[in-house]
VEXDREN-2710 file (C-alpha; in Angstrom, 1 decimal):
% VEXDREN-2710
k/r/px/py/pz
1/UNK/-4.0/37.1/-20.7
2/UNK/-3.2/34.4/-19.1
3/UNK/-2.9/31.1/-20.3
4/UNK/-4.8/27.7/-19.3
5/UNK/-3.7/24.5/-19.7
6/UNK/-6.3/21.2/-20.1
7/UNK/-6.4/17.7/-21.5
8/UNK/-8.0/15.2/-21.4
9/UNK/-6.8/11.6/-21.8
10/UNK/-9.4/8.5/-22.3
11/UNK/-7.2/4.7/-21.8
12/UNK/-7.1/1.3/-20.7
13/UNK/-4.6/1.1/-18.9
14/UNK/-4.5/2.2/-15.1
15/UNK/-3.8/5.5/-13.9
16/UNK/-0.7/6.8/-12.2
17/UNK/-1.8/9.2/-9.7
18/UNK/1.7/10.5/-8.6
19/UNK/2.4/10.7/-12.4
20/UNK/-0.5/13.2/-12.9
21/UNK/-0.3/15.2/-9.9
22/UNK/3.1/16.3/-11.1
23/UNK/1.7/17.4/-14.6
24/UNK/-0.5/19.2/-13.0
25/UNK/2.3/21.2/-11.2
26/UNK/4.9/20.9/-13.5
27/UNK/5.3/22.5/-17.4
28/UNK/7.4/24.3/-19.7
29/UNK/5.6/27.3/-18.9
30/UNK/7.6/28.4/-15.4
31/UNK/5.5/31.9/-15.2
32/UNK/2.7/29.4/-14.7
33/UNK/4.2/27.4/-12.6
34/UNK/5.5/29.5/-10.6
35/UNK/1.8/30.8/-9.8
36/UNK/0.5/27.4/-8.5
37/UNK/-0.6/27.6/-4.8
38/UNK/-2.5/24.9/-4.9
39/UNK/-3.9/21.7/-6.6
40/UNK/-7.2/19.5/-5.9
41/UNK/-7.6/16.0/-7.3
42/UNK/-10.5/13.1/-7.0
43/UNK/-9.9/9.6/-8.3
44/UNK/-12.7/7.4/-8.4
45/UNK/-12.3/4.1/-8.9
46/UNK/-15.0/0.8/-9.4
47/UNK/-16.6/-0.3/-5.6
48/UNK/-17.4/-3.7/-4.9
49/UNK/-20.9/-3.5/-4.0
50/UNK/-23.8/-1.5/-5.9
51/UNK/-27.3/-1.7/-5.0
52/UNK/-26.7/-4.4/-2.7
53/UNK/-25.2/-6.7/-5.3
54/UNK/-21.5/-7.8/-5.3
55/UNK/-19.7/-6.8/-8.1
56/UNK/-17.0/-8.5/-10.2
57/UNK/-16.6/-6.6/-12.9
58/UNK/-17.5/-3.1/-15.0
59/UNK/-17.0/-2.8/-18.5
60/UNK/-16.8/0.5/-19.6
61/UNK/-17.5/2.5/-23.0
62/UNK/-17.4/5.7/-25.1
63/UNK/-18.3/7.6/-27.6
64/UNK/-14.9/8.2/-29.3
65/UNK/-14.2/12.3/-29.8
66/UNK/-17.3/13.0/-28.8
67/UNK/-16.5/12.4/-25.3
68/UNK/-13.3/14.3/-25.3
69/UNK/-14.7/17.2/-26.6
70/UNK/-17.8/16.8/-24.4
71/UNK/-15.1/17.1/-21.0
72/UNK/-12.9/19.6/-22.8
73/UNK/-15.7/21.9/-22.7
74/UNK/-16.5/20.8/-19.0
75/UNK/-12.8/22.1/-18.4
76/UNK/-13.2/24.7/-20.2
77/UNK/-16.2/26.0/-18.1
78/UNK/-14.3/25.3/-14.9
79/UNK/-11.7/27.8/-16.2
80/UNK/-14.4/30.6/-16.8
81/UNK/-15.2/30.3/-13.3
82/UNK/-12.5/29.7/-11.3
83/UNK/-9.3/31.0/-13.6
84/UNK/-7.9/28.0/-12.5
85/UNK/-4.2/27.4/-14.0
86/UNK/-4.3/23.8/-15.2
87/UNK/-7.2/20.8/-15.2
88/UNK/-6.6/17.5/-16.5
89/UNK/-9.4/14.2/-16.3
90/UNK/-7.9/11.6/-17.3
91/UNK/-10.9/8.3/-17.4
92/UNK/-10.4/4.6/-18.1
93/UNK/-12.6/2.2/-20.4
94/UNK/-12.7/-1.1/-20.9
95/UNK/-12.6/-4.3/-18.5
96/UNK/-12.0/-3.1/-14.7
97/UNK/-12.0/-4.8/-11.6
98/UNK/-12.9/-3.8/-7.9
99/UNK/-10.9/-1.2/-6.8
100/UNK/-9.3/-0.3/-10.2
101/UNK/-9.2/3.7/-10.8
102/UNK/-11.7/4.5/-13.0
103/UNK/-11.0/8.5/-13.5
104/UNK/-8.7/11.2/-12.2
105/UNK/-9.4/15.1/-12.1
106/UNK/-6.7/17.3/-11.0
107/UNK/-6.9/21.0/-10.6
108/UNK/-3.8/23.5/-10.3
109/UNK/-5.2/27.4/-9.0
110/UNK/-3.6/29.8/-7.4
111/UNK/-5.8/29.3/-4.3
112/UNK/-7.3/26.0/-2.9
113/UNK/-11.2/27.1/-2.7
114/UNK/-11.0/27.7/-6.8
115/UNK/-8.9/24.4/-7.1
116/UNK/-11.7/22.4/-4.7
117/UNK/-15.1/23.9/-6.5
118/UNK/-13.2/23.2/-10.0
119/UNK/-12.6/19.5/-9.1
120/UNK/-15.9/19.0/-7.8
121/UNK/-17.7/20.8/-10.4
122/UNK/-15.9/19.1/-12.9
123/UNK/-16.5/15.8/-11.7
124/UNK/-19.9/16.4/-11.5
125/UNK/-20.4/17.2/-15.0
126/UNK/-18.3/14.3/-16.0
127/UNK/-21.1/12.3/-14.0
128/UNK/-24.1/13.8/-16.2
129/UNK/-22.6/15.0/-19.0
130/UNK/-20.0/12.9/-20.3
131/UNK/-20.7/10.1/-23.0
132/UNK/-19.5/6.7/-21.2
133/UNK/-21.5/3.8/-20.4
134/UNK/-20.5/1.1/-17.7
135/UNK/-22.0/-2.4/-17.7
136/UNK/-21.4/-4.4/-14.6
137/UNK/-21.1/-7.8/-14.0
138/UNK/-23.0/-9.6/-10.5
139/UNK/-23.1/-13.1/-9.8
140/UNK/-27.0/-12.8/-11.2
141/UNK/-25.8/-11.4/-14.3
142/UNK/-24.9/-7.7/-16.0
143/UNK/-26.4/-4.3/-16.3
144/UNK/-26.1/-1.1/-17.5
145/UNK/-25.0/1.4/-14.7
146/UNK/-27.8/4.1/-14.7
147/UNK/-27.3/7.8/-13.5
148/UNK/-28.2/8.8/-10.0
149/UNK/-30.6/11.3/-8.9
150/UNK/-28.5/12.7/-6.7
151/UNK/-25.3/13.7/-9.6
152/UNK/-28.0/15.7/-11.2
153/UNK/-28.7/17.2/-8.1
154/UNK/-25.3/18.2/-8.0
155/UNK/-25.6/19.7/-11.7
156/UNK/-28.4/22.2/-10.4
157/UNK/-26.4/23.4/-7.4
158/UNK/-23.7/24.5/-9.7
159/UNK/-26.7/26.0/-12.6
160/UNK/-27.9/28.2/-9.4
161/UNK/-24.9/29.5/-8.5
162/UNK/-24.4/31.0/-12.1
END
């Protein structure tokens, strides 16, 4: 059987993209490895504009544990679909700025199409699923970031395909 690799990392500090696109190629499995055809990644980082409103700020939070396990098993589902070879999120909380990455997904699959649905699929459940809460600052004041009609519209394309 072969063998999948995830983690999940939740920090402060910014994300190095080059830095994880190489884990996500690179380990001391070489069978593994050497399997790789192909590897999909998203980074999202914090626009500045939402809802028409100029923002300066986004503090973010989470639920400590819970929300590792909570995208482990995300991962964990993109691997019983796809048999992808690797997956790794790695998300930022705390004080961010404009432009600032907020959250990296990288995929590694043998062929692009399972490495591309993973990443997606993944990020959407990250979106619904995943226990963070953002807070962003406007010149009028702050708020709490709510969730979108259209990520859970994403969640229930993936439910039908199942």
């Amino acid at each position: 059987m072969k063998k999948f690799y995830s983690s999940v990392l939740i920090q402060t500090t910014d994300i190095d993209v080059g830095s994880e696109i190489d884990l996500l190629k690179c380990s001391s499995d070489k069978t593994r490895d050497n399997e790789i055809g192909a590897v999909a990644t998203f980074v999202g980082s914090v626009r500045n504009e939402n809802e028409g409103e100029k923002i300066l700020s986004m503090f973010i939070e989470h639920y400590p544990g819970m929300t590792e396990a909570c995208i482990q098993k995300i991962l964990m589902n993109s691997y019983e679909k796809w048999k992808i070879l690797t997956a790794r999120v790695v998300h930022r909380i705390g004080f961010l700025t404009p432009g600032e990455n907020i959250v990296f997904v990288g995929v590694s699959s043998k062929h692009r199409k399972a490495s591309f649905e993973a990443c997606e699929y993944i990020m959407d459940y990250l979106k619904t699923q995943a226990p963070f809460w953002k807070r962003e600052e406007t010149a009028i004041g702050k708020r709490w970031v709510e969730a979108r009609e259209q990520d859970e519209i994403q969640v229930k394309k993936w439910k039908k395909r199942t």
